[in-house]
One Martini backbone bead per residue (centre of mass of N, CA, C, O) as a GRO file, in nm:
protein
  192
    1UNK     BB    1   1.359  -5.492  -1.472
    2UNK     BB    2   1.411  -5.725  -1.259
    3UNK     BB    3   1.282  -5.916  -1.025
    4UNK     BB    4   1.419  -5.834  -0.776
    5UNK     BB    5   1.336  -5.522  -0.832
    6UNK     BB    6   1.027  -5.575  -0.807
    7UNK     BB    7   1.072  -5.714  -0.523
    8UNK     BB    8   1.143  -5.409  -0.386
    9UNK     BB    9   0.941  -5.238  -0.495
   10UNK     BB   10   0.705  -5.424  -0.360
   11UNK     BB   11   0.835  -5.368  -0.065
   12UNK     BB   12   0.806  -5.083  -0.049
   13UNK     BB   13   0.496  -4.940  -0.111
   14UNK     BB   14   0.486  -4.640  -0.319
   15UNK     BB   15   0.256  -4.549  -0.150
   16UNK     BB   16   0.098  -4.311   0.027
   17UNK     BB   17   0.017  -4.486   0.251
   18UNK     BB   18   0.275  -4.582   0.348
   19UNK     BB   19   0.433  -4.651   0.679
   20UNK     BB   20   0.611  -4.520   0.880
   21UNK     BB   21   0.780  -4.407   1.215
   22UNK     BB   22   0.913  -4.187   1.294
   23UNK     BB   23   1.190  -4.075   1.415
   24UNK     BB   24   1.229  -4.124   1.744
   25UNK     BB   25   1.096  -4.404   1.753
   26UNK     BB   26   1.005  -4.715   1.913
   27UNK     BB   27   0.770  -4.787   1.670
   28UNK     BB   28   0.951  -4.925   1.440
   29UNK     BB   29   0.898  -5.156   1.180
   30UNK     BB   30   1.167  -5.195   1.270
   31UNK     BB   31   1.371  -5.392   1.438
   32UNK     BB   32   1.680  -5.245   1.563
   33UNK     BB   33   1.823  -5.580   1.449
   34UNK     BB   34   1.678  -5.667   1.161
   35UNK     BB   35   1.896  -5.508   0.958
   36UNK     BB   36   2.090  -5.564   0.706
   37UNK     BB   37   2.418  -5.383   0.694
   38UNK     BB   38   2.509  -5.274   0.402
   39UNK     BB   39   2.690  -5.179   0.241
   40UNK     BB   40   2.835  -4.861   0.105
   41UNK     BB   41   2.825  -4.710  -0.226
   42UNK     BB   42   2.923  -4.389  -0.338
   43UNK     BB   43   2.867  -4.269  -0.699
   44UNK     BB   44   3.051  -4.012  -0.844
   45UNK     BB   45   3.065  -3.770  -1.066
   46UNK     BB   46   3.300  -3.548  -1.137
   47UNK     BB   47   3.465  -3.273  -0.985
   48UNK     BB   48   3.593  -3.106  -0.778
   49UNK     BB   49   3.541  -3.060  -0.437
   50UNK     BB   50   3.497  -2.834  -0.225
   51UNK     BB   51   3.526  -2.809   0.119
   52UNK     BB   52   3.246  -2.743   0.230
   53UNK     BB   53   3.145  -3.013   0.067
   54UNK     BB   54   3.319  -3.233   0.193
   55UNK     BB   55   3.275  -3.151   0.522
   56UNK     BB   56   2.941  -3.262   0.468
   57UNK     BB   57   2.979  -3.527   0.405
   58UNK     BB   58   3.195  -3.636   0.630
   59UNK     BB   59   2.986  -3.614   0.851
   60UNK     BB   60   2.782  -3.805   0.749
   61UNK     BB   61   2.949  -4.048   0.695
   62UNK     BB   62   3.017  -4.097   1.012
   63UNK     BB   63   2.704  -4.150   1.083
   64UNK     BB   64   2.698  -4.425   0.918
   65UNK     BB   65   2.919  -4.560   1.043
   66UNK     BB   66   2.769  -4.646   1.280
   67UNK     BB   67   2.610  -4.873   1.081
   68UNK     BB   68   2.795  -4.869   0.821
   69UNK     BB   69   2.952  -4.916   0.570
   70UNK     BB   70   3.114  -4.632   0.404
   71UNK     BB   71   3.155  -4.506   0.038
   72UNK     BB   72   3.342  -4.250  -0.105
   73UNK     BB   73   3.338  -4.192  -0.491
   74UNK     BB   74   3.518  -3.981  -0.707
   75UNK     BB   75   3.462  -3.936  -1.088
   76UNK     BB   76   3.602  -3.828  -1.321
   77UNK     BB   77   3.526  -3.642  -1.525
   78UNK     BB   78   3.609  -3.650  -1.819
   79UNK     BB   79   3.853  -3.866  -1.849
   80UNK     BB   80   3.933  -3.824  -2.168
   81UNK     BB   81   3.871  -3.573  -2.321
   82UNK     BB   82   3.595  -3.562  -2.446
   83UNK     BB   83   3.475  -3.351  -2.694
   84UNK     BB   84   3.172  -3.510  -2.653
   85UNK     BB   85   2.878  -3.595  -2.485
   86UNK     BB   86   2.880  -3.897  -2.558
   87UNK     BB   87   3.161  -3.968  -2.494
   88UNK     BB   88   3.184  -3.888  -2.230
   89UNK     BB   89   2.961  -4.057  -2.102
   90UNK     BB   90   3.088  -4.324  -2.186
   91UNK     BB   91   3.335  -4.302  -2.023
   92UNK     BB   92   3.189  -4.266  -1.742
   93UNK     BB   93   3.025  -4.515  -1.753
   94UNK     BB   94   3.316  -4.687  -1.803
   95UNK     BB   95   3.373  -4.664  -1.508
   96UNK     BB   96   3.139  -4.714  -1.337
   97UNK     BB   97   3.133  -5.028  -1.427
   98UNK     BB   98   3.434  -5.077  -1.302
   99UNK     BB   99   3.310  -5.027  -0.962
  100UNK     BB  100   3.122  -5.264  -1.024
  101UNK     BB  101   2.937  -5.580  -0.897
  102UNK     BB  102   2.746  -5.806  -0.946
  103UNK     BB  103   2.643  -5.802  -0.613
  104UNK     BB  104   2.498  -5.542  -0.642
  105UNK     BB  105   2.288  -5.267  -0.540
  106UNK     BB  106   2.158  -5.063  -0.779
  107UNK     BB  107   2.098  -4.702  -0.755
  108UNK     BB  108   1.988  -4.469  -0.934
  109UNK     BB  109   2.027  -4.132  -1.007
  110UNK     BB  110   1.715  -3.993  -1.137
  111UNK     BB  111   1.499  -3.723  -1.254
  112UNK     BB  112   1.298  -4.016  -1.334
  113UNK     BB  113   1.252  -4.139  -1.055
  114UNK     BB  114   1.165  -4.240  -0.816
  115UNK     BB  115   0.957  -4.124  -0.539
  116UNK     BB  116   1.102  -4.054  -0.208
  117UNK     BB  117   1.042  -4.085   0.103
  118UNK     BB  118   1.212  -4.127   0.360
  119UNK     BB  119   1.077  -4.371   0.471
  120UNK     BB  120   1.139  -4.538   0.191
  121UNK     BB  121   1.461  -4.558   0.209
  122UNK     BB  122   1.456  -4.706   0.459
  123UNK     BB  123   1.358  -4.940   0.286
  124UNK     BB  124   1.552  -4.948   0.067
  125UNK     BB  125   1.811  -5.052   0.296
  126UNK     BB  126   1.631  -5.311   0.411
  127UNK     BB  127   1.556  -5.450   0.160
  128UNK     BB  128   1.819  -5.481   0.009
  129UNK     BB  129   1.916  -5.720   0.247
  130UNK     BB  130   1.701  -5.931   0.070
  131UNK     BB  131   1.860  -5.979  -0.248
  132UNK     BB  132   2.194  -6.096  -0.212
  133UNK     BB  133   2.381  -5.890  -0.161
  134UNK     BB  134   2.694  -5.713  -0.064
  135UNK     BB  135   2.580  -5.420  -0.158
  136UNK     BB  136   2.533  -5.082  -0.229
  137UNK     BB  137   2.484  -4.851  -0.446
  138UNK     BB  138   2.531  -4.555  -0.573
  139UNK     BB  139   2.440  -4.311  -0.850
  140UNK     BB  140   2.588  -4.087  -0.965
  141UNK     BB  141   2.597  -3.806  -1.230
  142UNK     BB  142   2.662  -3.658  -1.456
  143UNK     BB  143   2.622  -3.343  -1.675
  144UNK     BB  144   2.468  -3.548  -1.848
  145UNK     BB  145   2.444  -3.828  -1.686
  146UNK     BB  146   2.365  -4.124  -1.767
  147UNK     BB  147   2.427  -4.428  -1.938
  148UNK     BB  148   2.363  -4.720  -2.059
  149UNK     BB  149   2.438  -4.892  -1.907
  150UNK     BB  150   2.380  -4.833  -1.599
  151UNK     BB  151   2.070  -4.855  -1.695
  152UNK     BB  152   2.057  -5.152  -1.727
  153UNK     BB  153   2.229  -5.206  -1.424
  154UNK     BB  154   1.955  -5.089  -1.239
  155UNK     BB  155   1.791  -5.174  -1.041
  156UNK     BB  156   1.701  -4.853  -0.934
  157UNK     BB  157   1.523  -4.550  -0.960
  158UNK     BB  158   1.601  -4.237  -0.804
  159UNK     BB  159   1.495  -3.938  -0.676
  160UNK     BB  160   1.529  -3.611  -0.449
  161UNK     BB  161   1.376  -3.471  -0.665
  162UNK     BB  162   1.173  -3.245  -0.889
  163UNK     BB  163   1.425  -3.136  -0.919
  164UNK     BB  164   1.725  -3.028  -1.027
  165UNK     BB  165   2.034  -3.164  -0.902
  166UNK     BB  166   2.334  -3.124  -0.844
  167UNK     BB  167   2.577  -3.342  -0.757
  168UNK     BB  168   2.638  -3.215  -0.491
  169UNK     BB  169   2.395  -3.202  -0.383
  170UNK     BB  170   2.299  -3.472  -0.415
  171UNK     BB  171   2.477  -3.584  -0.235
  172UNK     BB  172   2.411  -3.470   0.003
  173UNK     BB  173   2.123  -3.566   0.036
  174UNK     BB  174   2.210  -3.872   0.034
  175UNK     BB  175   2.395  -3.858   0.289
  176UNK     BB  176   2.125  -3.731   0.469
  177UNK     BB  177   1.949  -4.017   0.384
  178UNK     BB  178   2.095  -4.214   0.513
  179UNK     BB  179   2.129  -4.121   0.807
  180UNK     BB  180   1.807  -4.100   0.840
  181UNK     BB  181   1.728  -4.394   0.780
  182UNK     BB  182   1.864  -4.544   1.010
  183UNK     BB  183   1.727  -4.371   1.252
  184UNK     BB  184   1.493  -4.489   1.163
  185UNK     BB  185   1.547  -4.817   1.166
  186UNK     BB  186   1.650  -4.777   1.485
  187UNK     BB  187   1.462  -4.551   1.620
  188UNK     BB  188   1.623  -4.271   1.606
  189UNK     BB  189   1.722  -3.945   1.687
  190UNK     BB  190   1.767  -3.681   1.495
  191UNK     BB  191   2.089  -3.564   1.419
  192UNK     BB  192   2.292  -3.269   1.314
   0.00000   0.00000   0.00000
């Protein structure tokens, strides 16, 4: 992990003592328009997604976009029709970090990563822009996982919850907790 990297989760505070004021509250510790909001992009791995689940990706990202530019893009899975997971993985990477750009603020989901409450997340968005990134990227990894590449390139590693969580669940929880984290941030009441 990088300096920038430390010095986001030291800025972070991700211990249990930390707070921010809940959604909905005009007692924000963020000025209302005091957050840079950088552009999102998620970086999904995967097979086709359902319409059921389009239609309620689509729904969130709608509402982000209303704070900030959101692209989801969704990267298939074993692109290259590789017989083994090794290969598959490494597949996957080098696809996931064709799509990466050097000033990008990249974090991984991964089951071993840091875990975020909500109000975490809220500030790993506004600390973000305080990076010199010009981008946030989110990398959801296929049915395998992150390759060794996106690992080495990635400031920040969180999980979104202590289960494991199916990619197609992660994007869904990851697009409604982007969400709410402007909610959070904005000081404003978070609508369903």
């Amino acid at each position: 992990m990088g300096t920038a990297a430390f010095q986001l989760c030291a800025g972070l505070n991700l211990s249990a003592s930390s707070h921010l004021h809940v959604q909905g509250s005009t007692n924000s510790k963020f000025a209302p328009q005091s957050v840079r909001a950088l552009p999102i992009r998620i970086l999904s791995v995967g097979k086709k997604r359902s319409r059921g689940l389009q239609l309620m990706v689509d729904a969130y990202v709608e509402k982000i976009k209303y704070y900030c530019s959101v692209e989801d893009v969704l990267i298939r899975s074993n692109p290259r029709n590789a017989r083994d997971q090794r290969a598959q993985v490494d597949d996957e990477d080098m696809a996931v970090m064709n799509l990466i750009r050097s000033d990008d603020w990249v974090v991984m989901l991964d089951e071993h990563g840091r875990d975020l409450r909500s109000e975490q997340m809220a500030e790993l968005v506004a600390d973000a822009g305080n990076t010199g990134a010009s981008r946030i990227s989110f990398c959801i990894g296929g049915p395998y996982g992150h390759g060794r590449k996106i690992r080495e390139r990635a400031n920040l590693s969180i999980k979104l919850s202590s289960m494991v969580l199916n990619h197609q669940i992660a994007l869904l929880v990851l697009v409604e907790q982007l969400y709410r984290s402007w909610t959070i941030l904005r000081g404003q009441k978070y609508h369903h």
